[in-house]
N, C-alpha and C positions, 0 to 999 in steps of 0.2 A: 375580331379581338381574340387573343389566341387563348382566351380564359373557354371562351366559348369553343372555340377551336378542341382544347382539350375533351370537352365535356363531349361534345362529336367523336372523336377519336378513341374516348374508351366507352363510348356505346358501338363505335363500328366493328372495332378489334376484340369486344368481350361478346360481341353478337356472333362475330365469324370465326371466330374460337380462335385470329390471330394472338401473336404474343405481345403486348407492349414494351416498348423498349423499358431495355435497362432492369427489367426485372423479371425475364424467363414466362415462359407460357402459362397455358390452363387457364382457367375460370373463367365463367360465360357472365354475359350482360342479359338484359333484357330492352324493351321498347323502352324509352326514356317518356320520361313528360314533360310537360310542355313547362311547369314550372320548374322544374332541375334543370332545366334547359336553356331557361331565360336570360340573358346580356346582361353583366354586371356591369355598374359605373366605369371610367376609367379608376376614380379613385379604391372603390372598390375589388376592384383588378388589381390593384398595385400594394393594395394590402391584405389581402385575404383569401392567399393562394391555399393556405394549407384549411380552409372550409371548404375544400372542392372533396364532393363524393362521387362515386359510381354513381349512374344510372342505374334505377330501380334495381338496387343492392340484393343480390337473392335471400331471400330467408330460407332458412330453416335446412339450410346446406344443401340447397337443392335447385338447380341452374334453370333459369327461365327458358320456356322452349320443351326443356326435357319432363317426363312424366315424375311423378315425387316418388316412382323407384329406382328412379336414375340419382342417388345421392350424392354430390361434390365432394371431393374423397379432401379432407383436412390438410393432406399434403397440397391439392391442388389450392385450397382457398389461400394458405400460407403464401402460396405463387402469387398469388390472386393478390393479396394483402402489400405483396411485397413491389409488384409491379405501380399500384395504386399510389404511396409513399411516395415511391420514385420518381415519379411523373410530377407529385405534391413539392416533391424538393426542386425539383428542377425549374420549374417557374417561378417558386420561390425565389431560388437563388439568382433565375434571370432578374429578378425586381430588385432584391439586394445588392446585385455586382452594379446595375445602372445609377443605382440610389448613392453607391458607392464611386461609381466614377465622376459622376455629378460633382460630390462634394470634394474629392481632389481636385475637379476644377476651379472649384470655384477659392480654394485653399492658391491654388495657383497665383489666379487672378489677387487675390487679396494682397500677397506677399509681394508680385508686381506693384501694384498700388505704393503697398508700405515702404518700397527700393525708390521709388521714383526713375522709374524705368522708361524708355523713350519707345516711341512706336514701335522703331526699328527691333529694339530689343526683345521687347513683349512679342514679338511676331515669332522672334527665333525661338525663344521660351516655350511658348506654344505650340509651336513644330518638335522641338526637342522631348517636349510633355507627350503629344503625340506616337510619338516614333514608341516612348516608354510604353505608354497605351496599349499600340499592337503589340509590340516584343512581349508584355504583359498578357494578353490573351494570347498570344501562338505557344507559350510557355506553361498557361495554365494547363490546357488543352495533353500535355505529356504527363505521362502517369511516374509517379515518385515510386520508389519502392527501397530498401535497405543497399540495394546494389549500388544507390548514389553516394552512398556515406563510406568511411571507412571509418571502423573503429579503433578506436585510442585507447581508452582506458576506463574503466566498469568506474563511476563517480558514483554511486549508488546503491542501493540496494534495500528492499520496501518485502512490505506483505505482498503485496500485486504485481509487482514488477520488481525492475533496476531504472538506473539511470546509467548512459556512456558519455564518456566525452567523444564527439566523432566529427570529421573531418569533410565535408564535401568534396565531393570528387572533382567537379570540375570550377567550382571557385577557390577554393581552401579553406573557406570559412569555418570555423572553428564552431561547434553546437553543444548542447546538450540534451542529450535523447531519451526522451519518458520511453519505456519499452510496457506495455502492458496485455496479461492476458486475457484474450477473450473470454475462453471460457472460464476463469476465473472472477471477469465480471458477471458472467452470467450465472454461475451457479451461487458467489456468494452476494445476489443483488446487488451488485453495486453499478449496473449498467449508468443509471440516473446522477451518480458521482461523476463516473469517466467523463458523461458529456457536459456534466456541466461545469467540468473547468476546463475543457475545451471551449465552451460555447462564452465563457466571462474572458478566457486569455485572448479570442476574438474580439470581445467586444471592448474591454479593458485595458486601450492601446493607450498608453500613455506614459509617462517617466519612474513613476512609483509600483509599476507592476511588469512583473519581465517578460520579456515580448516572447511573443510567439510565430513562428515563421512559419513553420507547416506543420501541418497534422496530416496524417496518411494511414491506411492500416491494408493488412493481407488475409489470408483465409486464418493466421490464428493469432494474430496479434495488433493491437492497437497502438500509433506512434504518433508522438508531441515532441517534436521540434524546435528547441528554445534558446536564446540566449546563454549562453555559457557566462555567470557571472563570478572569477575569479576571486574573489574578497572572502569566499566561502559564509557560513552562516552564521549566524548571533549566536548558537549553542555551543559553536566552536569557542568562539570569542571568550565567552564566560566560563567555559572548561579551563582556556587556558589563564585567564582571570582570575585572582581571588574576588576582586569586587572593581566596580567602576567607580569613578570618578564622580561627585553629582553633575560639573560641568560636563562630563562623559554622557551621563545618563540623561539631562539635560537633551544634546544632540539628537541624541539614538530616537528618543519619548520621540522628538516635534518629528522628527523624520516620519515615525511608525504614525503618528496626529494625520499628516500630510495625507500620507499613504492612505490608510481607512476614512477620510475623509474621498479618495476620488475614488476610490469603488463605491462608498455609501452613495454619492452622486449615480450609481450608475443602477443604484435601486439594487446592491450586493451586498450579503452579509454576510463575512468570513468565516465565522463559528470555530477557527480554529486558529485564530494567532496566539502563537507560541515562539520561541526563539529559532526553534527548527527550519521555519517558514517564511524567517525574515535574511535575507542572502544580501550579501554586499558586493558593489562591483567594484572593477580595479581601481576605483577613489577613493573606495568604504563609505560610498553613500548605498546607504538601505534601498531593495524593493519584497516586495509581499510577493508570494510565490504559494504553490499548493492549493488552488481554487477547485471546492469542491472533491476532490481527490481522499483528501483527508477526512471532510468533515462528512460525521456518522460514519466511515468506514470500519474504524478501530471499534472492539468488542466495547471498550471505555466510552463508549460516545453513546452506548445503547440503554436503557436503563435497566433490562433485562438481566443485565450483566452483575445487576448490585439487587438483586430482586430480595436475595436470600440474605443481604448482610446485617438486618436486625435483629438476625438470631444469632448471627456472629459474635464469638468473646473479643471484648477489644485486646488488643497482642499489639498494641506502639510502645509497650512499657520499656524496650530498650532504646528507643529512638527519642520518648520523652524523657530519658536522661543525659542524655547528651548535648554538651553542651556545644556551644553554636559554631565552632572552630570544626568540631569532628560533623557536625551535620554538614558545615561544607563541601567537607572531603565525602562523607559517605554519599551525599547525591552526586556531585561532578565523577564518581567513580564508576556510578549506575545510569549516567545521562545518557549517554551516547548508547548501552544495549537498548535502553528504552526508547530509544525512537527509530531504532531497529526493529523493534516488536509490534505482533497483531495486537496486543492489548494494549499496548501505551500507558500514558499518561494522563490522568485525568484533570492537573494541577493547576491547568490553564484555564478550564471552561468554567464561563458561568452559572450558578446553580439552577438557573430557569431551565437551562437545554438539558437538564439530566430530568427535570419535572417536564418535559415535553406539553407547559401550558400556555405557551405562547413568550414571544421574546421578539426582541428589537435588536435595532443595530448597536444597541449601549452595552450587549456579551462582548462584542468586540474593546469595546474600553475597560472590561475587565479584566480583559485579559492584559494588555496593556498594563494597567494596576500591578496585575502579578509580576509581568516579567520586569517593569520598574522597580520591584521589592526585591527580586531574585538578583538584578543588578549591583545594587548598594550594599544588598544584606548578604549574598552569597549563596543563596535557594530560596527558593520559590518559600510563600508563607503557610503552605499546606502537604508538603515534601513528606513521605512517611516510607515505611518500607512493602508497601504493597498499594496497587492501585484503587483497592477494596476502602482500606484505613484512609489512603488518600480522602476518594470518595465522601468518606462520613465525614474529614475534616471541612472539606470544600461546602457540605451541605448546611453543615452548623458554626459556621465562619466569621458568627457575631462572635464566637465564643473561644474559637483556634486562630483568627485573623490577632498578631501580637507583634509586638518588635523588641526583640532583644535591648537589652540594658546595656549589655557589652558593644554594642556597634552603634553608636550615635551615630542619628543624621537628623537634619536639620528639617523644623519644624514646617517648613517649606514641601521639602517630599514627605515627611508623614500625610501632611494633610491629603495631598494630591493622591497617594495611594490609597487613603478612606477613602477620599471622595470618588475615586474609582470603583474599586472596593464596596459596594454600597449597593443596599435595594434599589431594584431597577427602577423603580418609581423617581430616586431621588440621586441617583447616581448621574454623573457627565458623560453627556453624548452629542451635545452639539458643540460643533468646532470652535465658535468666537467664544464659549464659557469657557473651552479651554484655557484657549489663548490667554483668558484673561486674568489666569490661574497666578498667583505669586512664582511660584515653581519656574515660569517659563519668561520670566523679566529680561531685556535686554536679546529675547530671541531677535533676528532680523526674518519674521516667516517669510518674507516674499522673496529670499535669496537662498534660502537655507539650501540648496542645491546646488548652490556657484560655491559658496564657501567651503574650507577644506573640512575634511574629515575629524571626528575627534579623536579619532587614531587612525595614522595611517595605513595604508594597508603596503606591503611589501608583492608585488607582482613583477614577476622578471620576464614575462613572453604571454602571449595572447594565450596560449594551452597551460600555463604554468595550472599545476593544481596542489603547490604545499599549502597551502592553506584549509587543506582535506584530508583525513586518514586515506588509509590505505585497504583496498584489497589485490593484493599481488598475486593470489590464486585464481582470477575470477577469470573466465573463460572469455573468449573475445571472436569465437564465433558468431553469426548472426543468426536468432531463432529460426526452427526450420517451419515455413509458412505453408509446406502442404501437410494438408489435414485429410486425416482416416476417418470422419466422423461421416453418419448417414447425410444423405443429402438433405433429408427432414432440418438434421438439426442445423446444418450451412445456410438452410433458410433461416432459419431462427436468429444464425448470428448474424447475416448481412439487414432480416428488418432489424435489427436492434442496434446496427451502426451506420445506418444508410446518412448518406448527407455529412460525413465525419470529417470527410477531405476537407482541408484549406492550404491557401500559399497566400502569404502578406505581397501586398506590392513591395513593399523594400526589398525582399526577398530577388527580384527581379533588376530592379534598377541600379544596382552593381555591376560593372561588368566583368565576365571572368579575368581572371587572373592566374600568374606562375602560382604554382603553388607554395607555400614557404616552407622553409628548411625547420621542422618542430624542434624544440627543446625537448630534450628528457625532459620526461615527467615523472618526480618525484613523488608520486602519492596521490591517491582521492578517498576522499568520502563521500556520505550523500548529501548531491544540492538539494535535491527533493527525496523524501523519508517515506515511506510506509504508502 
């Protein structure tokens, strides 16, 4: 069993001071025992790769074998450390790639069934699935690097990164490219962000969240590979909106319902739905985007950040004169710097995640709440001129949560936005109380996908990006991936992104093509923010 297999090989190779693959030399083993040693189940083999440890692990930084003034130099155990992981990921991922081909088979088979497909057929299918199969491993197997893509057009730009529109070399395929920096996640801890909306755009394959093709990275920067979704974002939308339609709002709500309902399914909770995050494709149907990336990164997401504002004078007294025409304009004027900025926005979140005492997936429907209000009514219900005042609105929101005299709407969405809106004990989070909501009468949920758009979206070519502002000065070189840094600290960054790679099968089962002749591209902004 190659569980046990492993477990031999780094008592042999930390015994003989060889190097284990994949993660550079140094650091010794000792005699193992006979319990560290023992044959796990098969079932336990197949799920329980990343519980494998060294053999009798040295303590006290000092290698078995050697006298205790022979000390393991910290450089070396980082080797040590790095090699270990390495080894943990890669049987891992051998049990996941199999678990994963398995189940496209058997997706195969199903769909055969469901075609009523004749022997003869099924045989070719299967041959054809096949062939996809190897082409699929001999392709994993090539290392991706930025040299594949050509860049188009800077679509972004964030505290952490940018986003590009960029082009594959040898399909044409059309992407949009997370660019992020390493050391930027490491020194402002946000390592545990990066990966896990890598690790949710993995798992979170499905119609309501946008795909992910590959993820790759180099000695200084980390890369996410995505769907390019032309329809641009819901903040756009609403900039260039005075207010929606209910029937409008209507649409957008059961999409965004949909949506947070199949990552809830997946045991996820976005903590950061905002208009930003909600991107439209060439049909102007909604997907969720920003997993993990956003959320806690922004200074606003920390409570730290508001630690001192009880001593603050309140200073809204020009913003709580205004009346609700100029509060439109003065938010849609400050939208878009604001989700450019490390501080952001705080107008979204629910008040539990600023009290960091526990919360559920029901922040996610308040937000939702919010951005149904900001729809109809034109900003958000806790809009202020500083993120701080925000803050105190959002916190005491029995008391600031109000709806204008001057903008009717129907007693339908008020409700639906309290009952969002609302202590989490008693507010709506499970999907059929939705559904069952007056607000949402006459939906068809089980097609709201085939049906058209409630505005449509204008798309003239696969790369169009008017649907984006612009940066027209933004550099269109590709970061430069060799790094000055000690070799110390190259260890530091490779354990802390090891196992980062992916490529989707779709990804593969294309086959290349001429490349197409692009449209100018009139414009971007960011599909993904901050």
């Amino acid at each position: 069993m190659f569980k046990l297999d492993f477990l031999k090989f780094w008592h042999s190779s930390a015994s003989s001071g060889t190097s284990p693959p994949g993660g550079g030399g140094g650091g010794g083993g000792g005699g193992g025992s006979e319990d560290s040693r023992k044959e796990l189940s098969g079932e336990e083999q197949s799920n329980n790769f990343t519980a494998v440890h060294p053999v009798n692990c040295p303590r006290n930084g000092m290698t078995s074998g050697l006298s205790d003034s022979s000390p393991v130099s910290s450089h070396t155990m980082d080797k040590v450390k790095i090699a270990k992981v390495s080894l943990e990921s890669y049987y891992h991922n051998l049990a996941a790639q199999h678990k994963e081909r398995r189940t496209r088979y058997q997706l195969l088979e199903q769909r055969m069934e469901d075609e009523g497909l004749s022997s003869e057929q099924k045989d070719e299918r299967r041959h054809q699935h096949a062939m996809k199969e190897t082409e699929f491993l001999r392709l994993k197997r090539a290392r991706l690097t930025v040299n594949d893509f050509e860049a188009l057009k800077v679509i972004g730009k964030g505290a952490f990164g940018e986003v590009r529109l960029v082009q594959k070399r040898d399909t044409g395929h059309i992407y949009a490219m997370k660019i992020l920096k390493k050391v930027d996640m490491l020194q402002k801890d946000q390592i545990a962000h990066a990966r896990a909306e890598r690790d949710i755009l993995v798992k979170a394959d499905n119609e309501w969240v946008v795909k992910m093709y590959y993820s790759f990275q180099d000695g200084s920067n980390l890369y996410l590979v995505m769907e390019f979704l032309p329809g641009g974002d819901m903040m756009t939308l609403l900039i260039k909106r005075d207010t929606l339609t209910e029937d409008e709002a209507q649409f957008y709500i059961s999409e965004c319902m949909l949506a947070l309902h199949s990552i809830h399914n997946l045991g996820f909770i976005h903590r950061d739905i905002k208009p930003d995050n909600l991107l439209m494709d060439n049909r102007g149907h909604l997907k969720l985007s920003d997993f993990g990336l956003c959320t806690g990164l922004k200074k606003s997401h920390r409570t730290d950040f508001y630690k001192d504002l009880s001593l603050a004078e309140p200073s809204d007294f020009s913003w709580a004169s205004m009346d609700s025409r100029r509060k439109a304009e003065s938010w849609k004027s400050r939208r878009r710097q604001l989700a450019y900025s490390t501080v952001g926005t705080p107008d979204y979140i629910a008040p539990e995640v600023f009290t960091q005492q526990g919360y559920t997936k029901s922040v996610d429907f308040w937000s939702l709440g919010v951005i149904m209000y900001e729809m109809l009514i034109g900003f958000p219900p806790f809009c202020s001129n500083s993120p701080q005042e925000t803050y105190k609105k959002v916190m005491a929101w029995k008391e600031t949560l109000a709806f204008p005299a001057e903008i009717p709407i129907s007693k339908q969405s008020k409700d639906l936005i309290l009952r969002l809106c609302s202590d989490a004990e008693h507010r709506l989070s499970d999907i059929d109380d939705v559904k069952a909501q007056p607000f949402f009468q006459g939906v068809d949920w089980e097609h709201l996908r085939e049906r058209p758009a409630a505005i449509p979206i204008n798309v003239k070519s696969i790369d169009d990006t008017s649907n984006f502002d612009q940066f027209p000065d933004a550099d269109l070189t590709w970061p430069n991936s060799v790094t000055k840094d000690r070799e110390r600290d190259r260890c530091k960054k490779d354990l802390a992104f090891i196992n980062y790679t992916y490529k989707a099968f779709e990804s593969f089962t294309d086959s290349p093509r001429h490349r197409p002749v692009l449209a100018s591209l009139p414009g971007a902004a960011a599909v993904i923010t901050s």
